[in-house]
N, C-alpha and C positions, 0 to 999 in steps of 0.2 A: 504494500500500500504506500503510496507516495502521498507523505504530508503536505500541504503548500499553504503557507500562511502569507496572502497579502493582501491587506484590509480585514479582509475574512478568512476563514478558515475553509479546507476545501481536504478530503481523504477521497483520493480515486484509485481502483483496486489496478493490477499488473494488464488487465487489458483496454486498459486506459477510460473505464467507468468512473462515473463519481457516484461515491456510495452515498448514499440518501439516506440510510440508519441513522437515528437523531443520536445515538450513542454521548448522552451529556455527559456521564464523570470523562469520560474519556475528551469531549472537545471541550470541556471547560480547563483541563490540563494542559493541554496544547495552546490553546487559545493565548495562552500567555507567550507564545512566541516571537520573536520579533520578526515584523512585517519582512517580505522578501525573502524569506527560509524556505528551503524543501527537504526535508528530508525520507531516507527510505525505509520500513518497515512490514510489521507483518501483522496483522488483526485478529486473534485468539480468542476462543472460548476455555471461561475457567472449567465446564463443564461441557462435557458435548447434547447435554439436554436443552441448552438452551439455545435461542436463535438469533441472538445478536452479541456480536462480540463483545467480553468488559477489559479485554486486555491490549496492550500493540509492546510488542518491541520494536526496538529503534536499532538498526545496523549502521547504517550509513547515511551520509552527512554530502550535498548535491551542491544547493547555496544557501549559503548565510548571511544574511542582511544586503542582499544583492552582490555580495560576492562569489563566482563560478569557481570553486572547488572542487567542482569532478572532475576533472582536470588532475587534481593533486593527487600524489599515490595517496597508497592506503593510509597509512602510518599519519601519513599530516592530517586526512579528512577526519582519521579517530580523533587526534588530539581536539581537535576544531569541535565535531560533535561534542568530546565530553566537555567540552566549555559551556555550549550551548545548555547542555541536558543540567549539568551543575546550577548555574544561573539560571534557564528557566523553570525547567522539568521538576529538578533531584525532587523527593517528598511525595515524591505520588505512590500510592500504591498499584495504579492502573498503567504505570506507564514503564517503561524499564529499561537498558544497553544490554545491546547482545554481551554476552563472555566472550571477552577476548583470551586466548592460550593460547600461548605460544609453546607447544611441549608434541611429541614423535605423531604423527600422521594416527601411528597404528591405536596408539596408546588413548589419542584422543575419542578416538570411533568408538572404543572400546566403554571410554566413561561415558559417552553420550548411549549410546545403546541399553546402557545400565539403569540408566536414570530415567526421567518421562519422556525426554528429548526424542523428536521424531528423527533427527538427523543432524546433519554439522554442514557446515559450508566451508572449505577451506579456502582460503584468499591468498594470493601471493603479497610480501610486503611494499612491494613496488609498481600493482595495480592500480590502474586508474580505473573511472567508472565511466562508462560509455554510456551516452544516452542518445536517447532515438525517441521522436516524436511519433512515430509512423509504429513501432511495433517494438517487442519486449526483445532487448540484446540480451545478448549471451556476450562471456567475457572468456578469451582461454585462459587466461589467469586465475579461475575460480571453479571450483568444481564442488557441487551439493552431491553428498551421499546420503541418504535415507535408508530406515529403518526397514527389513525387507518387508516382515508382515505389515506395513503401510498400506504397500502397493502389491500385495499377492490376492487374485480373484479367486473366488471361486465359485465354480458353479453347481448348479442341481441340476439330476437328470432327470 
């Protein structure tokens, strides 16, 4: 979900939708953004009974205060967001930063898998973020592994 705060507040999901969910705790958190920010995360349910999301983590960091950042690798856009999230965000309970770890490929997969975590995204340190108006980029620099039973169907006969 791409946050953009300029005047108002706006969440439009990865196929470039604007979600229409009035989701308050969650946009009266953000709402304290400073105008000209976008940044990029992900909309959660604390339960899967319910049908609107009460949670978002926060990855990545696009522009801030009108400044173009995606651009920057990875490593400066963190620094930048965690300024952001500090000064506006920190204190919420609704609102969160991804984990950042730096520690073995293998070792990581291994503690995400264990815990509730559906998966890990690994990032290179010296990625930038590509953006496209027209359609959802992929980065070779980044690569999502997921949980197997996520995505394993199956069927009845």
């Amino acid at each position: 979900c791409l946050i953009i705060k300029d005047g108002k507040l706006e969440l439009w999901n990865r196929h470039m939708r604007l979600i229409q969910a009035s989701l308050p705790s969650l946009r009266d958190c953000l709402n304290g953004l400073p105008d000209k920010t976008i940044l990029d995360g992900e909309l959660l349910f604390s339960r899967r009974a319910k049908r609107t999301p009460d949670h978002i983590v926060i990855w990545d960091a696009l522009i801030i205060k009108d400044e173009k950042i995606h651009p920057y690798i990875l490593a400066q856009r963190r620094a930048a967001l965690v300024s952001i999230y500090k000064d506006y965000i920190a204190g919420s309970d609704d609102i969160t930063l991804t984990k950042w770890v730096e520690i073995g490929k293998k070792k990581l997969y291994y503690q995400s898998i264990e815990g509730l975590d559906e998966g890990i995204v690994l990032k290179k340190l010296t990625s930038i973020y590509p953006i496209s108006f027209t359609s959802c980029q992929t980065n070779p620099y980044w690569l999502k592994v997921k949980r197997v039973e996520h995505h394993v169907k199956t069927g009845e006969k």
